[in-house]
VOTOR-994942 format. One record per residue (C-alpha): y, x, z. Coordinates in steps of 0.001 Angstrom, whole numbers, padded with zeros to 6 digits, always signed. Each point is the difference from the previous one (the first is absolute). Layout:
<vokes>
YXZ;...
</vokes>
This chain:
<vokes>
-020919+012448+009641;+003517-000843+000687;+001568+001323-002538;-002904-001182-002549;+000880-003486+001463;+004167+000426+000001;-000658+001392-004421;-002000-003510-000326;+003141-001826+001202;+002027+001934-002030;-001723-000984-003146;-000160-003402+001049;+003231-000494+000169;+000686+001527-003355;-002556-002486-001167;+001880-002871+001690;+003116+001770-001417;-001436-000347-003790;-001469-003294+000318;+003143-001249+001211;+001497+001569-003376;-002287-001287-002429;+000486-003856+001133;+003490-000237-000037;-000154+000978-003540;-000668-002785-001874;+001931-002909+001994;+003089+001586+000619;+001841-000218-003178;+000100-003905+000176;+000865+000149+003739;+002904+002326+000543;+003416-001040-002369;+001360+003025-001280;+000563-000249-004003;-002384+003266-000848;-003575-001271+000782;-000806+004161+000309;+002841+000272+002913;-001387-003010+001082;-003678+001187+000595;+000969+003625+000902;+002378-001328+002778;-002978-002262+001294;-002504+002421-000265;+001670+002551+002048;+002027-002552+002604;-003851-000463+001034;-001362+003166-000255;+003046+001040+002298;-001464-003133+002438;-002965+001309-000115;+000831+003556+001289;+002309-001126+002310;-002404-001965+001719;-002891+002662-000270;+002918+002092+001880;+000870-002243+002378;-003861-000114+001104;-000737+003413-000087;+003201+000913+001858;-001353-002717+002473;-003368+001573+000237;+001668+003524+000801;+002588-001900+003055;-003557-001363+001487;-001796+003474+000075;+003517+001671+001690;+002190+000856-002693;+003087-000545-000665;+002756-001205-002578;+001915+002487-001393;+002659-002328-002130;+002855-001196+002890;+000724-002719-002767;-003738-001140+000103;-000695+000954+003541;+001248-003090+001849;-002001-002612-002586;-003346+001855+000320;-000923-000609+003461;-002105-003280-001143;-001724-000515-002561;+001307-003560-000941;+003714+001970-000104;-001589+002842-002111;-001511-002761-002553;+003528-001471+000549;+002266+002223-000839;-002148+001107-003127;+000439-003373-001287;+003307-000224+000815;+000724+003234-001915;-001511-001035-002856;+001558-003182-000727;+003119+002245+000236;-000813+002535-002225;-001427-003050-002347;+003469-001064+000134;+002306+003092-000201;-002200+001534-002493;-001374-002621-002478;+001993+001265-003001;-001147+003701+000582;-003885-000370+000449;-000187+003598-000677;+001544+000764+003942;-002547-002100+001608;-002795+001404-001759;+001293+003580+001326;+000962-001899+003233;-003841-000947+000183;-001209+003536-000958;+002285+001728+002729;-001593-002567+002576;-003791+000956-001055;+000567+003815+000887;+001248-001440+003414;-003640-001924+000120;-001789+002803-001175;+001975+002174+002658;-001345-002804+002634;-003184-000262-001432;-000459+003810+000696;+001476+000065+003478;-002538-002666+000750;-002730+002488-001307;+001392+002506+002336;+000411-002249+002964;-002691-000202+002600;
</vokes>
């Protein structure tokens, strides 16, 4: 049942993860100056894609701190212990990344891909979690 229940989250959140995709597509090449409207959209699309995952970790790695587990990143481990400071420091990365890497959307997208095998990872501890 549990782990039933922990694979519907996971697909959720790839849902959320898509959905979040598919609307920043049109907008974004008005909203973001950058003189290649492709850049543009591409550096949108996958600053909140990246958002997105960090957030979905922040809450998963949350959920695994409330059932007894622990944080393995020492970087991570003293922003974690809340969840306001989890949500926090996700946003706080972002805008940085947003910033440093804005002319090389291409890092952010694989920035945002390394971070959804760490949700993945949480998802599954969760599954194995009692």
């Amino acid at each position: 049942m549990a782990k039933t229940l922990y694979f519907i989250c996971g697909v959720v959140v790839g849902m959320i993860l898509a959905i979040v995709l598919f609307m920043t597509l049109p907008a974004t090449a008005e909203t973001v100056p950058f003189r290649n409207p492709i850049v543009a959209q591409e550096s949108a699309t996958c600053a909140n894609v990246f958002l997105a995952v960090q957030l979905s970790d922040a809450l998963t790695t949350r959920a695994i701190l409330e059932k007894g587990g622990y944080e393995r990143d020492p970087l991570a481990r003293p922003f974690v212990r809340t969840t306001a400071g989890a949500i926090a420091s996700a946003v706080v990365i972002n805008v940085a990344a947003r910033y440093i890497l804005h002319r090389h959307p291409s890092l952010m997208c694989y920035s945002a891909l390394a971070d959804s095998i760490a949700v993945a990872n949480n998802i599954r501890v969760l599954g194995r979690m009692r």
